[in-house]
PDB file as gemmi writes it, atoms N, CA and C in Angstrom:
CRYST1    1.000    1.000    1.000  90.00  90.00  90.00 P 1                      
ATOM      1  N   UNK A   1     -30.090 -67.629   3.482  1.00  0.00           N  
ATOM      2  CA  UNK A   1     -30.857 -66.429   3.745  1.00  0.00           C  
ATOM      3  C   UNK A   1     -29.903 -65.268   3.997  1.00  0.00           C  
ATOM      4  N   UNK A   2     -30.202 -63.873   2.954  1.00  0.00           N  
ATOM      5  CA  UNK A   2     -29.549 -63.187   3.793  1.00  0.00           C  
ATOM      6  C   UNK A   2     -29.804 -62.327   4.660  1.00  0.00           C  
ATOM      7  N   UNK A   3     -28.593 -61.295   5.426  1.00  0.00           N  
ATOM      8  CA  UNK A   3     -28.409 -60.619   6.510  1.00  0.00           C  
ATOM      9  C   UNK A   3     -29.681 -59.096   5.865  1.00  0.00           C  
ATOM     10  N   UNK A   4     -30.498 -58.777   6.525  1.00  0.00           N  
ATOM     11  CA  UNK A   4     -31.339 -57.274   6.043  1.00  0.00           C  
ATOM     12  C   UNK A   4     -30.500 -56.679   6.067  1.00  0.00           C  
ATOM     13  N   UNK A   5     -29.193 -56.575   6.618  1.00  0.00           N  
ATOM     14  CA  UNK A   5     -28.121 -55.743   6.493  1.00  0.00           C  
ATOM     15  C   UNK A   5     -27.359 -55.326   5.445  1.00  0.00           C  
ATOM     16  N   UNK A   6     -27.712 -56.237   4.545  1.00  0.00           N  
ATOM     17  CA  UNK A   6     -26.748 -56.294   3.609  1.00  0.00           C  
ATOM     18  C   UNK A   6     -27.713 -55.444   2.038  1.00  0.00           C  
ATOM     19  N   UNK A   7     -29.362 -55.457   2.322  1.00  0.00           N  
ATOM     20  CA  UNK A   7     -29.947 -54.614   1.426  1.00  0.00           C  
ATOM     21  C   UNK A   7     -30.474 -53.515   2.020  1.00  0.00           C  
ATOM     22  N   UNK A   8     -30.081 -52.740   3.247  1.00  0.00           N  
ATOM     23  CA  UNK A   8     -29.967 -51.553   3.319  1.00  0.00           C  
ATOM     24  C   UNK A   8     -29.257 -50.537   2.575  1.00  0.00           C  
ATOM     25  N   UNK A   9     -29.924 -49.423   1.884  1.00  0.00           N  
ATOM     26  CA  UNK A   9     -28.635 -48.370   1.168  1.00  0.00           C  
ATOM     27  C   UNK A   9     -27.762 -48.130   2.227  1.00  0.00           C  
ATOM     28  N   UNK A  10     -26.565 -47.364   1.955  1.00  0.00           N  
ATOM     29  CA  UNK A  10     -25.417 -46.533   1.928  1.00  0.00           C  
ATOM     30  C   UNK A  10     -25.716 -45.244   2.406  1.00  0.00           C  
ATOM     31  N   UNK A  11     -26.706 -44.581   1.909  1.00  0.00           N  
ATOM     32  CA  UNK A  11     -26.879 -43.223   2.034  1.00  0.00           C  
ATOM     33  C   UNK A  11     -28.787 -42.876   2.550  1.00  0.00           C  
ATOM     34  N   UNK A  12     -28.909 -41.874   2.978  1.00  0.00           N  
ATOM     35  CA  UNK A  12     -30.430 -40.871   2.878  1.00  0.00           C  
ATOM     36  C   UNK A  12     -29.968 -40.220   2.466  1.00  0.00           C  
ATOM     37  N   UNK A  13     -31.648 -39.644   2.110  1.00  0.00           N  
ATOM     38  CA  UNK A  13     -32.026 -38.900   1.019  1.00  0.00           C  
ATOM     39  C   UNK A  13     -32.654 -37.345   2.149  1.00  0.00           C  
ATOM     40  N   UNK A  14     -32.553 -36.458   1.835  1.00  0.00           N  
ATOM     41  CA  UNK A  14     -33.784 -35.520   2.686  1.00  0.00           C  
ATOM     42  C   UNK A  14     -33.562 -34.470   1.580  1.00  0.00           C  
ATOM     43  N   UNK A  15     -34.503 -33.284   2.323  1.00  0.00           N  
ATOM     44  CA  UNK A  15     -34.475 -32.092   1.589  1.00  0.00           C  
ATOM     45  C   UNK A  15     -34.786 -30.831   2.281  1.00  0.00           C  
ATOM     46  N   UNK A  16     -34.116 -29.515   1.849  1.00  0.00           N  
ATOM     47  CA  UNK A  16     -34.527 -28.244   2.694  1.00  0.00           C  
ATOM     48  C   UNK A  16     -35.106 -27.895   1.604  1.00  0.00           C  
ATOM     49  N   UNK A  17     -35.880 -26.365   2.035  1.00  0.00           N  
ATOM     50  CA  UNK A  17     -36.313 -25.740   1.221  1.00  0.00           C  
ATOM     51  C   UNK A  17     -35.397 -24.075   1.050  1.00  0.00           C  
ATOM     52  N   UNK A  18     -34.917 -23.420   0.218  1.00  0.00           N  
ATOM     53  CA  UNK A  18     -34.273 -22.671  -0.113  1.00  0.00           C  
ATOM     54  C   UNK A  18     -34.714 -21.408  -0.721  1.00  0.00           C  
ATOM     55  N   UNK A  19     -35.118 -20.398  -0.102  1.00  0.00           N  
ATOM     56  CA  UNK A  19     -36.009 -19.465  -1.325  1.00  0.00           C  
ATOM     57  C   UNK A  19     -37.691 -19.954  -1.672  1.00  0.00           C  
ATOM     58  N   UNK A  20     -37.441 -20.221  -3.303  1.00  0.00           N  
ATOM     59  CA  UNK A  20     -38.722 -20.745  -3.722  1.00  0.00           C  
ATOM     60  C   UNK A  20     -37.932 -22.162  -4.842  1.00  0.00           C  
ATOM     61  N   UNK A  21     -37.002 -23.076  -4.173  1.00  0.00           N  
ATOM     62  CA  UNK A  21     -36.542 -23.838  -4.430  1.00  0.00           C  
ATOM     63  C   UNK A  21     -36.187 -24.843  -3.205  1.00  0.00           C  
ATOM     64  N   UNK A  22     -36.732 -26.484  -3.771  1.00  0.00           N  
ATOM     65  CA  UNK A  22     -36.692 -27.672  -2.589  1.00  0.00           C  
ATOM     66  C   UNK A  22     -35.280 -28.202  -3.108  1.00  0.00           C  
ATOM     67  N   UNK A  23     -34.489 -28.419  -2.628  1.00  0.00           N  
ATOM     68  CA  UNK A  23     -33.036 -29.209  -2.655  1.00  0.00           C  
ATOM     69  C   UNK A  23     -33.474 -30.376  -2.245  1.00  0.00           C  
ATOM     70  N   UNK A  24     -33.198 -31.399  -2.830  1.00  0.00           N  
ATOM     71  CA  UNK A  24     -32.992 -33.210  -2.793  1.00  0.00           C  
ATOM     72  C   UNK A  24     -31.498 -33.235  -2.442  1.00  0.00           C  
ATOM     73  N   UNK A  25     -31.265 -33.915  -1.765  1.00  0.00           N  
ATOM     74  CA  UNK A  25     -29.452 -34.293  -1.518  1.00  0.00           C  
ATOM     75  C   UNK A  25     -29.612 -35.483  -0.986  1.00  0.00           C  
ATOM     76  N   UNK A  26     -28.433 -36.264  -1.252  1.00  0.00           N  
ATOM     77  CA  UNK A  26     -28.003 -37.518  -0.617  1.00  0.00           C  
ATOM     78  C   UNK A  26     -27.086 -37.353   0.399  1.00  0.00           C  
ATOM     79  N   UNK A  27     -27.335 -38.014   1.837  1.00  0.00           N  
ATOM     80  CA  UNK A  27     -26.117 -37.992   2.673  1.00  0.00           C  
ATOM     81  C   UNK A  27     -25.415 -39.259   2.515  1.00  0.00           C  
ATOM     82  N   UNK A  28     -23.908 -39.013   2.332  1.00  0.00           N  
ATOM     83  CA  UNK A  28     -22.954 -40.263   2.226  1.00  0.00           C  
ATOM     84  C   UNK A  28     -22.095 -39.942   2.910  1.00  0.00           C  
ATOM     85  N   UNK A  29     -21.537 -40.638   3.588  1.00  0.00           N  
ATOM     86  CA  UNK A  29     -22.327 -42.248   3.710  1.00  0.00           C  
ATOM     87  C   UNK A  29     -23.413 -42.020   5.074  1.00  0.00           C  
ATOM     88  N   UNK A  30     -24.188 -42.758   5.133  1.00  0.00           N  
ATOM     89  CA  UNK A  30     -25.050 -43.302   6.306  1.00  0.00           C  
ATOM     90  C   UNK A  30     -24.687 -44.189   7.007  1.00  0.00           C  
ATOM     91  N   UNK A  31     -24.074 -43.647   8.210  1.00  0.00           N  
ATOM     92  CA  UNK A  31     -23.153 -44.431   9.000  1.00  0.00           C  
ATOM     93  C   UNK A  31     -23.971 -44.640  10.747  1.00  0.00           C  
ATOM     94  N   UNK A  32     -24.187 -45.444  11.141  1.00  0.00           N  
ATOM     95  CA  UNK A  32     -24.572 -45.867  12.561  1.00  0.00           C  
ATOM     96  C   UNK A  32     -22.994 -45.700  13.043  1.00  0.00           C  
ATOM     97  N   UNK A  33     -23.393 -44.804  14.426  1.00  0.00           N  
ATOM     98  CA  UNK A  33     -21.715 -44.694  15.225  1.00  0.00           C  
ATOM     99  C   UNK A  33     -21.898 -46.272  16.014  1.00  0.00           C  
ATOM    100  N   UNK A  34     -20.544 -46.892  16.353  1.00  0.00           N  
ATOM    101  CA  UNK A  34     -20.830 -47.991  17.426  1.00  0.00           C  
ATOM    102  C   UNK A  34     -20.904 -47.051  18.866  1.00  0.00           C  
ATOM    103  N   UNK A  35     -21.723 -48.050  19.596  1.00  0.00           N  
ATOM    104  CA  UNK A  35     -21.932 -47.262  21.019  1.00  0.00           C  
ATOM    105  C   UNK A  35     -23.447 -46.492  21.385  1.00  0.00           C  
ATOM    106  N   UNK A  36     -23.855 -46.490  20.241  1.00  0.00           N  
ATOM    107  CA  UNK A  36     -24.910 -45.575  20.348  1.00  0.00           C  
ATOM    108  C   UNK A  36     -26.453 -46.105  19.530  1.00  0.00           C  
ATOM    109  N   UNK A  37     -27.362 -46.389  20.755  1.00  0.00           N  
ATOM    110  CA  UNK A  37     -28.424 -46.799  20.228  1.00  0.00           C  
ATOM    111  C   UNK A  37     -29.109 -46.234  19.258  1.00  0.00           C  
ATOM    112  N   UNK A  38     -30.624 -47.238  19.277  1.00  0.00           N  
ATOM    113  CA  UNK A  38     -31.604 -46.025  17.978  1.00  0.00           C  
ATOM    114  C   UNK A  38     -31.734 -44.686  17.960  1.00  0.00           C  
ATOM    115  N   UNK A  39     -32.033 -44.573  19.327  1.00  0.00           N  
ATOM    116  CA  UNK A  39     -32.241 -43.043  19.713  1.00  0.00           C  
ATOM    117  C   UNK A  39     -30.938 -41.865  19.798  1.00  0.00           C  
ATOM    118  N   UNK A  40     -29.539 -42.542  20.080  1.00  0.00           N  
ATOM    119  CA  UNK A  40     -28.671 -41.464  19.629  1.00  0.00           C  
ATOM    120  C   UNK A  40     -28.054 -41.612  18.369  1.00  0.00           C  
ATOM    121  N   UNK A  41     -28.495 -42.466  17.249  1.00  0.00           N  
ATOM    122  CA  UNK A  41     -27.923 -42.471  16.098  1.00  0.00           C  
ATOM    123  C   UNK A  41     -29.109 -40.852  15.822  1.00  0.00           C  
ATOM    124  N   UNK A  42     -30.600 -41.305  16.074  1.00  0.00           N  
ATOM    125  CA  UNK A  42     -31.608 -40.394  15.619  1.00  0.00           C  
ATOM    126  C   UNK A  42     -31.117 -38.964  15.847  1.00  0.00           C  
ATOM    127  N   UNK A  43     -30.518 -38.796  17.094  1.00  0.00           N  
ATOM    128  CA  UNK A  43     -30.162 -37.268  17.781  1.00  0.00           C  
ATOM    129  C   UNK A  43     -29.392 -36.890  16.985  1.00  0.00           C  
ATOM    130  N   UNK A  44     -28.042 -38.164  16.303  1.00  0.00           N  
ATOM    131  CA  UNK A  44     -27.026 -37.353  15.665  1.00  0.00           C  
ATOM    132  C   UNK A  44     -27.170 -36.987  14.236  1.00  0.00           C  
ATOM    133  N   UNK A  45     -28.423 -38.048  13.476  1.00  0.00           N  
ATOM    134  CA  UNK A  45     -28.857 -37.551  11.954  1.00  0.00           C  
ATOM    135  C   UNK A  45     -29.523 -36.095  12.216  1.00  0.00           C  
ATOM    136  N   UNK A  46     -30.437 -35.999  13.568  1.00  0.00           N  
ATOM    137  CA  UNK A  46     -30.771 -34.738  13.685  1.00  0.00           C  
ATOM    138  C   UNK A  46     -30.155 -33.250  13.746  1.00  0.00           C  
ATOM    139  N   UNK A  47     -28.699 -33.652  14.024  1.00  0.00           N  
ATOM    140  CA  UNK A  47     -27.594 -32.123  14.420  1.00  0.00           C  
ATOM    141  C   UNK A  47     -27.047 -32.305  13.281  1.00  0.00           C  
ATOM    142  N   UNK A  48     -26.905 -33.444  12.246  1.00  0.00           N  
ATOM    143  CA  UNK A  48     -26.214 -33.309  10.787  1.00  0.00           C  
ATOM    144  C   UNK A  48     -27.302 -32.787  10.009  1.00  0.00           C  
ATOM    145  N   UNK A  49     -28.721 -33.009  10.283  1.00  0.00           N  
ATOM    146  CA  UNK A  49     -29.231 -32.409   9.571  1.00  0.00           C  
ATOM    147  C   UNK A  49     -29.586 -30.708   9.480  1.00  0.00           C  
ATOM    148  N   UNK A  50     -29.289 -30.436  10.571  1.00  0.00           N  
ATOM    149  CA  UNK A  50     -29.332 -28.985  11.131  1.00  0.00           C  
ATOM    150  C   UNK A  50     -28.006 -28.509  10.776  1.00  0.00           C  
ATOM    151  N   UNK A  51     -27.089 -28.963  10.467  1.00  0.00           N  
ATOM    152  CA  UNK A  51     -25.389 -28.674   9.458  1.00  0.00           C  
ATOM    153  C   UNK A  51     -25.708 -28.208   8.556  1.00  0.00           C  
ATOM    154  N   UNK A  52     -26.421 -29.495   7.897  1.00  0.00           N  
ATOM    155  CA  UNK A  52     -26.565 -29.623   6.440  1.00  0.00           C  
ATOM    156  C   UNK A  52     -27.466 -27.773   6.011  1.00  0.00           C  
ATOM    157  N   UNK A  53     -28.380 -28.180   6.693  1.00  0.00           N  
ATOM    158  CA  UNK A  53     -29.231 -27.080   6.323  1.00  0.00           C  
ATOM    159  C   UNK A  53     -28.752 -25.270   6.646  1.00  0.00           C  
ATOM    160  N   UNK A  54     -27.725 -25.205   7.610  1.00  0.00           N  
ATOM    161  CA  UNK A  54     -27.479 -24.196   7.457  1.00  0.00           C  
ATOM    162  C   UNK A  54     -26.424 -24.044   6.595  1.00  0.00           C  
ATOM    163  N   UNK A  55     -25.440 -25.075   6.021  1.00  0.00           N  
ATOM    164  CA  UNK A  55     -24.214 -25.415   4.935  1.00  0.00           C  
ATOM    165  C   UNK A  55     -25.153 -24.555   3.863  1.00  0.00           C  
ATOM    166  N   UNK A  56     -26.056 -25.429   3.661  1.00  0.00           N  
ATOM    167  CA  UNK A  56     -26.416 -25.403   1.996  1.00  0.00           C  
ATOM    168  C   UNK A  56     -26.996 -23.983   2.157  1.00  0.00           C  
ATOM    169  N   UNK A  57     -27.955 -23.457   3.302  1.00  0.00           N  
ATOM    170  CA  UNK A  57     -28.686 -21.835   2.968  1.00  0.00           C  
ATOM    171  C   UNK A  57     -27.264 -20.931   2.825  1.00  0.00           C  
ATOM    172  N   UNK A  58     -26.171 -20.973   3.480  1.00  0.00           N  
ATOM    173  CA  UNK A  58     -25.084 -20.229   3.834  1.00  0.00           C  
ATOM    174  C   UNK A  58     -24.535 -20.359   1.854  1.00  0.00           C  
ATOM    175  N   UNK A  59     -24.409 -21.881   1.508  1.00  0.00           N  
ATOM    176  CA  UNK A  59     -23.511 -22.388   0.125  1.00  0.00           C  
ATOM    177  C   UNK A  59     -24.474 -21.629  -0.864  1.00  0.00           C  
ATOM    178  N   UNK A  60     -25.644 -21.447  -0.779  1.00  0.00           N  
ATOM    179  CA  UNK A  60     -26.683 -20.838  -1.923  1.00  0.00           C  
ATOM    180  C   UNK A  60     -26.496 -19.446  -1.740  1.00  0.00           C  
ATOM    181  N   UNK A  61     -26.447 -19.047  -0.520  1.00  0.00           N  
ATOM    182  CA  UNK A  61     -25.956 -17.432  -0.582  1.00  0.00           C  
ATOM    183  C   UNK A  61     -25.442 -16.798  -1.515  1.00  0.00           C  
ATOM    184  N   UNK A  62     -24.068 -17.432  -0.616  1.00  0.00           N  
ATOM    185  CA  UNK A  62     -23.056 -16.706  -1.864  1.00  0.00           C  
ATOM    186  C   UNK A  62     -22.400 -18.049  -2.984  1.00  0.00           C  
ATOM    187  N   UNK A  63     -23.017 -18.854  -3.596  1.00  0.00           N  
ATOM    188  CA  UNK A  63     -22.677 -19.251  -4.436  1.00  0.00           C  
ATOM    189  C   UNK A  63     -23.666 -19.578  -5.707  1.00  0.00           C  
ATOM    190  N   UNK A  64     -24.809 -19.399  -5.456  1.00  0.00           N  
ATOM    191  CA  UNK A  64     -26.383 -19.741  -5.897  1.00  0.00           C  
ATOM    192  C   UNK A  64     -26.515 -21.404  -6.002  1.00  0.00           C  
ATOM    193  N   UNK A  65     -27.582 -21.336  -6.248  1.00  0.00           N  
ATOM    194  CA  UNK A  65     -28.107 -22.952  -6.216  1.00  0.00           C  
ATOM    195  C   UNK A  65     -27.122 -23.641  -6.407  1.00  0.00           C  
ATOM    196  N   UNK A  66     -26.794 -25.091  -5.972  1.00  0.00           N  
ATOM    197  CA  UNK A  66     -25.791 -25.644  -6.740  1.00  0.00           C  
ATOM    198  C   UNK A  66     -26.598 -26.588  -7.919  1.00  0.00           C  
ATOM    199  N   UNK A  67     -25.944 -27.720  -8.853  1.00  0.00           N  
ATOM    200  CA  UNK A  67     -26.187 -28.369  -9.919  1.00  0.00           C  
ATOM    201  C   UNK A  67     -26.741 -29.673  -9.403  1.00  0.00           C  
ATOM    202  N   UNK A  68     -27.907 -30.486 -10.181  1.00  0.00           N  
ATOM    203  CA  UNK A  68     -27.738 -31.297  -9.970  1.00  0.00           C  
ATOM    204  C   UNK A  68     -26.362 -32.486 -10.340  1.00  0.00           C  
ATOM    205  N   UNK A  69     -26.456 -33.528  -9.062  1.00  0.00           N  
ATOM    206  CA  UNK A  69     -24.940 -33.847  -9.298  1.00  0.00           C  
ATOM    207  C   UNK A  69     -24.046 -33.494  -8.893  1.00  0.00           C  
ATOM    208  N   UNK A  70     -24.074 -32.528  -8.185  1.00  0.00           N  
ATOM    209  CA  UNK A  70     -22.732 -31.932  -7.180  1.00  0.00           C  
ATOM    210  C   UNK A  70     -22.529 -32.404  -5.999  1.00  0.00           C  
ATOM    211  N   UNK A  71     -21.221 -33.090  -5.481  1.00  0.00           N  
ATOM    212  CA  UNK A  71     -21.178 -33.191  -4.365  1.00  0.00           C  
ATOM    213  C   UNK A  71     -20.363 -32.174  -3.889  1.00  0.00           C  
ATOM    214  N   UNK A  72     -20.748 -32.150  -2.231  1.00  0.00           N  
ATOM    215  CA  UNK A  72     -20.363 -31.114  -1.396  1.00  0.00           C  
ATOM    216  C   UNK A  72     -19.975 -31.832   0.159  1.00  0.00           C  
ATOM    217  N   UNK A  73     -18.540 -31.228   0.201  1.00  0.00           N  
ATOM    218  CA  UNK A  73     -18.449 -31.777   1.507  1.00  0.00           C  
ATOM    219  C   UNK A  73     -18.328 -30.686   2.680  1.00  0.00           C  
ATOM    220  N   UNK A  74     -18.720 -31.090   3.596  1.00  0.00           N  
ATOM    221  CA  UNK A  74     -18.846 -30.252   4.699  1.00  0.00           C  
ATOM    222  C   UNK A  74     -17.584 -30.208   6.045  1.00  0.00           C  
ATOM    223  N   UNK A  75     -17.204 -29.384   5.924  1.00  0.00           N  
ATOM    224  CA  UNK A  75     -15.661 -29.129   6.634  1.00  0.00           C  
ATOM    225  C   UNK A  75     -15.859 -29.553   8.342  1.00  0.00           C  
ATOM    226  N   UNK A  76     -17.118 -29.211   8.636  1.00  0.00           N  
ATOM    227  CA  UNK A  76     -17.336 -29.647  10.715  1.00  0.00           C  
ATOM    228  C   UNK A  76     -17.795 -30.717  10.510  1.00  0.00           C  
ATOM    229  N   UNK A  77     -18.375 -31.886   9.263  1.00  0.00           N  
ATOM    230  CA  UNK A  77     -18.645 -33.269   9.390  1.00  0.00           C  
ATOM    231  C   UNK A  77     -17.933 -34.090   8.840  1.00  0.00           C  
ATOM    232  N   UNK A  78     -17.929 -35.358   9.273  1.00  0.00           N  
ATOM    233  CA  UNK A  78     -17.050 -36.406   8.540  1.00  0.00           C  
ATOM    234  C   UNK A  78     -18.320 -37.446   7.205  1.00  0.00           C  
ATOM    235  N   UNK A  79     -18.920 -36.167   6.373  1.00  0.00           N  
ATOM    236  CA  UNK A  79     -19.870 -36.891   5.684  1.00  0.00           C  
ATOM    237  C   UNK A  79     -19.908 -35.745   4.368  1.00  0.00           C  
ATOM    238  N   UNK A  80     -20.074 -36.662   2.798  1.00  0.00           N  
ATOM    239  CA  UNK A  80     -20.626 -35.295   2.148  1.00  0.00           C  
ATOM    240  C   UNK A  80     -21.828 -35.721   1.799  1.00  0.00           C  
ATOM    241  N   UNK A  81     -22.321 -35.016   0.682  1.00  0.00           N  
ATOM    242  CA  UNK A  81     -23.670 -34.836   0.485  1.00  0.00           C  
ATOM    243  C   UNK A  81     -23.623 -34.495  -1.375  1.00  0.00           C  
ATOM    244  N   UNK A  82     -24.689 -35.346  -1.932  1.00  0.00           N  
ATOM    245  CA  UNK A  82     -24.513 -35.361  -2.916  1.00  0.00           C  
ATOM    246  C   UNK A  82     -25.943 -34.453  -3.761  1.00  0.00           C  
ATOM    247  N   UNK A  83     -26.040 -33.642  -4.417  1.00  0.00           N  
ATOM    248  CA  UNK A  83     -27.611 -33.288  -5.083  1.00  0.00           C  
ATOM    249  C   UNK A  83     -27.701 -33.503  -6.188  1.00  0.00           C  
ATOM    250  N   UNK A  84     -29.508 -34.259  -5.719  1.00  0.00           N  
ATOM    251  CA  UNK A  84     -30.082 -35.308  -6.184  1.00  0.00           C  
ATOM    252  C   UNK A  84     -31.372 -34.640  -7.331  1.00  0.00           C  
ATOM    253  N   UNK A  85     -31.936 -33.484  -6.793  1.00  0.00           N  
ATOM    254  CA  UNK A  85     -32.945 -32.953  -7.341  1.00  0.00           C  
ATOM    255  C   UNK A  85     -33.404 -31.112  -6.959  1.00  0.00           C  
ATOM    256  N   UNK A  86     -33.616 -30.438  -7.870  1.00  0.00           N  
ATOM    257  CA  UNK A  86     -33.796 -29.242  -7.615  1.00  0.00           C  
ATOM    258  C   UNK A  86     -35.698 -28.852  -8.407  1.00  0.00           C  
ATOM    259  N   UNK A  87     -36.170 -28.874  -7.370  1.00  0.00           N  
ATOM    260  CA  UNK A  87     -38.147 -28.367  -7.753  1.00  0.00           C  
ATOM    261  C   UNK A  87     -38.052 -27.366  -7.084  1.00  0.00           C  
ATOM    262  N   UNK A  88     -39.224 -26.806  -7.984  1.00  0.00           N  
ATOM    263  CA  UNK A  88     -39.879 -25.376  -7.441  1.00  0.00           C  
ATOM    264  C   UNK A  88     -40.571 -25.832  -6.096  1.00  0.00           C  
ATOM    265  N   UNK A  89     -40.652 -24.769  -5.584  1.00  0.00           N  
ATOM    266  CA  UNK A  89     -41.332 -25.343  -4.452  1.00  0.00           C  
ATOM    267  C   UNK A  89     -42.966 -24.831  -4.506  1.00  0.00           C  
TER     268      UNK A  89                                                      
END                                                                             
């Protein structure tokens, strides 16, 4: 039998909304810190996700949308982020 551990992905998926455009991105990797239960892994996907989202409104600024397929790494996290899908919103 195996470990559920072992068919968990690597990464999430989320999305902001940008303008009148939804961004899909992958976060990689999806990492549990040791030390820290359910609830502060949750707190810390929550302040990466609040990164992420001001990264990418700040990266669309001045760079416009990015491609699907681009990864992007983020200089204050130890994680990048890959995009996955670009819809109208």
């Amino acid at each position: 039998m195996k470990d559920s551990k072992e068919n968990e992905l690597d990464f999430l998926e989320a999305a902001i909304e940008f303008e009148d455009t939804i961004i899909r991105y992958r976060l990689i990797p999806k990492e549990e810190v040791e030390g820290l239960d359910v609830m502060g892994n949750y707190y810390l996907f929550t302040i990466q996700q609040k990164h992420i989202k001001k990264f990418l409104n700040s990266f669309c600024e001045i760079n416009g949308l990015p491609e699907v397929g681009d990864r992007l790494k983020l200089h204050t996290q130890a994680f990048s982020i890959e995009i996955v899908e670009l819809l109208p919103a």
